[in-house]
C-alpha positions as CSV (number, residue, x, y, z in Angstrom):
1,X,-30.6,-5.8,-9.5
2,X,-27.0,-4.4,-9.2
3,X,-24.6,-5.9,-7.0
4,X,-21.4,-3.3,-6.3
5,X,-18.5,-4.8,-6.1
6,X,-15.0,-4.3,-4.0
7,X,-12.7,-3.3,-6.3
8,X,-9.6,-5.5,-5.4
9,X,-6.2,-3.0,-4.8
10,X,-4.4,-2.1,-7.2
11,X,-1.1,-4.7,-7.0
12,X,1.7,-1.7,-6.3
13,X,-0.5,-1.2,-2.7
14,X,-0.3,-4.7,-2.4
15,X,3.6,-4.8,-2.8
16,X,3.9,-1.3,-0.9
17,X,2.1,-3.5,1.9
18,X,3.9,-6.6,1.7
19,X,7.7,-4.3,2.0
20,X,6.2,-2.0,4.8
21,X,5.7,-5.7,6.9
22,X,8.7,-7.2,5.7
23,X,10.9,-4.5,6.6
24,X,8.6,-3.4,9.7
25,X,9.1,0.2,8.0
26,X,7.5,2.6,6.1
27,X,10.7,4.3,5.1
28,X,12.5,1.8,4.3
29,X,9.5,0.7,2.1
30,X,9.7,3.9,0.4
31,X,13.3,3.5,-0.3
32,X,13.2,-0.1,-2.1
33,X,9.7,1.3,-4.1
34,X,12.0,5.2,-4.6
35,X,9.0,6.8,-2.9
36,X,8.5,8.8,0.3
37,X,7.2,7.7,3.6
38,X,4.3,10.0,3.6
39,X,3.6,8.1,-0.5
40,X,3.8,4.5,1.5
41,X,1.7,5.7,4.6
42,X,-0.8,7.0,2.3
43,X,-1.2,4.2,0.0
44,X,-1.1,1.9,3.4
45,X,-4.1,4.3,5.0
46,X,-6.0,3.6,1.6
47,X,-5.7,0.3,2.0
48,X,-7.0,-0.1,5.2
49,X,-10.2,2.0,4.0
């Protein structure tokens, strides 16, 4: 029997997730990370699928 796992996210998603909530802001996410609001909206939509 073979059981599929949920691969956990990768930790920069995680800590492009945590900034996005802390600053209530996708660019200025992007900013502290140096990457693009469209790169922290992305990894944001991943996460949520």
């Amino acid at each position: 029997m073979i059981l599929q796992r949920r691969l956990l996210p990768d930790m920069r998603i995680l800590q492009t997730f945590e900034l996005a909530a802390r600053h209530g802001n996708f660019t200025r996410a992007g900013e502290e990370l140096a990457l693009t609001q469209s790169a922290v909206s992305r990894q944001i939509r991943d996460l949520e699928e």
